[in-house]
N, C-alpha and C positions, 0 to 999 in steps of 0.2 A: 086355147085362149091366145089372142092376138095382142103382143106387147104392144102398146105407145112409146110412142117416138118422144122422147125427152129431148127437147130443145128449150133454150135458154133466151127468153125467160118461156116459162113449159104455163101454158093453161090447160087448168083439166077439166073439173066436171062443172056443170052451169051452176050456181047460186040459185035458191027458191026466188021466184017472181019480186021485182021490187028490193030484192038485196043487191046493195054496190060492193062488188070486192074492192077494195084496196090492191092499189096497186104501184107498181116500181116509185115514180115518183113520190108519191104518199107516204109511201113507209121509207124511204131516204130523208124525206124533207122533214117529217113531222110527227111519225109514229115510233119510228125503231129508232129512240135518241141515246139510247144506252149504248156503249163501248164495254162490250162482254164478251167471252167468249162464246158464253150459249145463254140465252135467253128467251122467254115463253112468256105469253100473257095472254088474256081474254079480250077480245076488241066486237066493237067497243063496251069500256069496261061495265056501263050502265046496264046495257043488255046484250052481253055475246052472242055475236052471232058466229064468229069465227076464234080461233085459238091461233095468233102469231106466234112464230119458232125461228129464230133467226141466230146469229156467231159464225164465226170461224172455225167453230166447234161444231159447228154444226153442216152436216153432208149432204153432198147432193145426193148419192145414196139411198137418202133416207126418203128424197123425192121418189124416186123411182122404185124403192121397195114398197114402199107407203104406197102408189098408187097401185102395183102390183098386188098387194094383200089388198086392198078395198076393192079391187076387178073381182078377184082370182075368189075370197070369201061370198061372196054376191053370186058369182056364180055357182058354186055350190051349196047354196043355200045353206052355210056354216051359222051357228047360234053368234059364233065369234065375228068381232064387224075391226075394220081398218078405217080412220078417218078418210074421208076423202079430200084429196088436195086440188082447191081451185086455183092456185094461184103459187109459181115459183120462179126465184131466178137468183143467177150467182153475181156477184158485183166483186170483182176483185178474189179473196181468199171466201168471202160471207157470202153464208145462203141465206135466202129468208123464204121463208114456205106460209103462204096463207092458206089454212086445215080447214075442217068443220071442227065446228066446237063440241067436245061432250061434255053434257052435264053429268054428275055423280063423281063418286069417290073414287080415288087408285089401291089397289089392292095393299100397297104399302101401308095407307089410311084405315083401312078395315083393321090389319092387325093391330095395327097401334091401339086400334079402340079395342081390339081384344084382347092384347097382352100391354104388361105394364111399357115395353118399350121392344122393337125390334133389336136385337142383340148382335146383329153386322149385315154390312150393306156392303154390298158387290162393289164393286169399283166404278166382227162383221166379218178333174174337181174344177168349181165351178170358179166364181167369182162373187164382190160384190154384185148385187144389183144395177150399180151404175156401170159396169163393166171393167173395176179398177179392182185394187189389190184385194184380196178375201181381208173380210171385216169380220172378225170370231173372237169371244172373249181369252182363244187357248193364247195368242199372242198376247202376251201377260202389259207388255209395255205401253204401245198404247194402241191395242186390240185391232192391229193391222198387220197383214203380212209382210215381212219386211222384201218380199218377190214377185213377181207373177206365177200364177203356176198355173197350164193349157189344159193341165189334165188332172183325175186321180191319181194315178199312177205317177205322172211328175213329181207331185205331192211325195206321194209314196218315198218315192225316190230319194228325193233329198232330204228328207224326216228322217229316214233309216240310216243314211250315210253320217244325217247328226249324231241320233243316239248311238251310232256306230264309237263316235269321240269321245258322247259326254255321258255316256251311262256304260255304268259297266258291266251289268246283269243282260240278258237274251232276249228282253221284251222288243219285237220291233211289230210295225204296222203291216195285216198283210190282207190282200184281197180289196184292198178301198175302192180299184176300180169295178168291183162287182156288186159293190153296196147301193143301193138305190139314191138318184140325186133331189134332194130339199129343200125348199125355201125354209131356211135354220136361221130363226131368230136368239140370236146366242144370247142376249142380255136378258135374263129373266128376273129382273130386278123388280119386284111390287109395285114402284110407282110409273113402271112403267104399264101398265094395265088398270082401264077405270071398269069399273064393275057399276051398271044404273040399279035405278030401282025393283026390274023387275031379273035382277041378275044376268044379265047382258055383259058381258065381256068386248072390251073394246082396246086391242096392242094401240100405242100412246105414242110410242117411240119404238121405229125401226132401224136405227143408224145402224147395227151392229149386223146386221143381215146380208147374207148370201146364198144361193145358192150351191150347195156341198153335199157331200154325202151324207147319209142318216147318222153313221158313226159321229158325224159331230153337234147333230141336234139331243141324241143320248149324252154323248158326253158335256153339252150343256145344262143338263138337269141335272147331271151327277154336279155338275160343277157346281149349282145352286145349294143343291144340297146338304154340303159341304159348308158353304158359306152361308145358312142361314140356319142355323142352329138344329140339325137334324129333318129338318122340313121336306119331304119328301113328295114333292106332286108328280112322281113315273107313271102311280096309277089312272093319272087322268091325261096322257098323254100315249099318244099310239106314236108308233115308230115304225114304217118298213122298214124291211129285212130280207137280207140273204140267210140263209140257213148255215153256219159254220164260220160267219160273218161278221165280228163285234172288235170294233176296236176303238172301246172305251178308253178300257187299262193301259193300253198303248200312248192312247192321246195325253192322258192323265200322265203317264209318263214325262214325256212331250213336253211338256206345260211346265212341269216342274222342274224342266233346266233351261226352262227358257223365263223363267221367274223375272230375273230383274233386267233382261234385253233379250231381244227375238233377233237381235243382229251378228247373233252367233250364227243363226243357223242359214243366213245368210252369208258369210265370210264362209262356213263348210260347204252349200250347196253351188258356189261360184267357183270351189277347185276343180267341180266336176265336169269329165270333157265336153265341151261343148256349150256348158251353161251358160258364159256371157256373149257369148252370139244368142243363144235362144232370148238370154233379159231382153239383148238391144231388139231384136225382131219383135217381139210382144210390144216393147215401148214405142216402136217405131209404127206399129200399126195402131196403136190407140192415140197413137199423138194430138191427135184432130178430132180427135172426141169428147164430150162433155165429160168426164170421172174425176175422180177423188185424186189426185196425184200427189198436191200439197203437203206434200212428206215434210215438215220441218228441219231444214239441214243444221246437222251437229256439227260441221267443220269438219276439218282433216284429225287424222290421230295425231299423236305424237311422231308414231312412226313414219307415218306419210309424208308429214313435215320434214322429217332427217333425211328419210329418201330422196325426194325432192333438192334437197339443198347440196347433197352429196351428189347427184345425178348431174346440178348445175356449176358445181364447183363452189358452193355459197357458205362450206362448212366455214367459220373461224369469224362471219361478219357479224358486227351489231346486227341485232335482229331489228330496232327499232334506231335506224339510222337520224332518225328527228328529235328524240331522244338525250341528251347530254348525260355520258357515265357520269355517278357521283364519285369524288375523289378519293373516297374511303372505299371505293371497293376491294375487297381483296387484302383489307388493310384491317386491324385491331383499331376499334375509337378509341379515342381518347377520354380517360374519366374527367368527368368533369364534376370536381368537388364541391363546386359552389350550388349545384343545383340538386345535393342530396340534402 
């Protein structure tokens, strides 16, 4: 199958005869009037014909995977269908993607009406889709890798030299570069799948999607699993395989010391020789390319901050020179009886 070229703003498949997409100015000026992160509707809402998805939350990615699953399903004449996208473009941090519309319920909706309530709800070697950092729910933070990685094996690599620090038991990752590569949509969350009338399956939302090894499309259903109260769909999902080849328990591993930050294993895999010439080179050849980059910066550490200041001779200054110390610093107040 022959990928499309995602250019900004990216048109994809034609509209039925007599349908107007919406387009850039339209949904600037007069449709996308909410300030959200991630936001979805029916347009228009009388009679949808299309389903807008637009935020800062929301990824080019999800263009690109999205039109890839609705090619790539079509061609294999899959029961399972991907909306197709007429219509996309990034304006600053914001995407907005105009879909086709499906009618019927999300499989998150089915349960509800079968059980009294869903009992937890979930929170993208290859790469994203758009060609930017791997988009997978294992990166626990905010389900981005906090690297680039060229290969399995890279992968491999620096995974191993983490749990090398932060786990104390022998579990490490091995073989990934022999496991076969996937289009792994990580996010298995129910509402992200509309199920029609005549039981048609239709993914909703691909932001979480890359191309990776099979090891981590398994270990996305383990991960569901896990999180939705025992609910187990392995047996309706096929997985290539190497023979001697699983690394689930590995990833699972993985995941669970990268819990509340993925930027540990970042900070370990940048000791390694050579690693930040390899980041700058990967960064330096996608520079010019449409991807996800919009990593949200946290500032400097603490640390970074003292080095800095110690490097330039800055130890001992007011840090906020515009600032006036108050005259009691450093100094016991004074009681003041009158105001007990």
């Amino acid at each position: 199958m022959d990928w499309p070229k995602f250019t900004n703003p990216y048109v994809g498949i034609k509209p039925p005869l007599g349908v107007h997409v919406p387009e850039r100015e339209e949904l600037l000026s007069s449709i996308c009037k909410k300030d959200e992160p991630r936001a979805g509707f029916p347009y228009p809402p009388e009679a949808p014909a299309f389903w807008i998805k637009y935020g800062y939350a929301v990824y080019w990615n999800e263009v690109c995977a999205q039109t890839v699953a609705y090619d790539g399903l079509r061609q294999i004449q899959s029961s399972v269908r991907a909306p197709g996208v007429y219509y996309a473009f990034q304006e600053g941090i914001v995407t907005y993607i105009v879909m086709e519309y499906i009618p019927g319920k999300t499989a998150l909706q089915l349960l509800e009406e079968t059980h009294d309530k869903v009992e937890k709800e979930a929170h993208s070697i290859g790469s994203a889709i758009s060609g930017g950092r791997i988009r997978h729910t294992i990166f626990e933070d905010d389900d981005v890798a906090p690297l680039h990685f060229e290969s399995a094996q890279h992968f491999e690599d620096i995974a191993n030299a983490y749990l090398e620090r932060a786990y104390v038991g022998d579990i490490r990752i091995h073989g990934l570069a022999r496991d076969p590569m996937v289009f792994c949509q990580s996010d298995l969350y129910p509402g992200n799948f509309i199920i029609d009338a005549d039981n048609r399956v239709t993914a909703i939302d691909l932001a979480k999607t890359s191309i990776l090894p099979a090891s981590f499309a398994k270990f996305a259903v383990a991960y569901y699993r896990h999180g939705y109260g025992g609910v187990d769909i392995s047996p309706w999902v096929y997985f290539p395989g190497t023979e001697g080849i699983d690394n689930t328990r590995a990833l699972g591993t993985l995941t669970s010391r990268l819990f509340s930050s993925a930027e540990g294993l970042a900070e370990i895999g940048l000791e390694l020789p050579g690693e930040k010439e390899t980041q700058s080179r990967i960064k330096s050849t996608l520079k010019d390319q449409l991807i996800d980059e919009h990593v949200f910066d946290r500032g400097p550490t603490v640390g970074e901050v003292i080095a800095e200041w110690e490097a330039n001779g800055r130890v001992g200054e007011h840090p906020f020179p515009g600032i006036e110390k108050c005259s009691w610093v450093g100094e016991p107040r004074q009681r003041r009886d009158d105001l007990l």
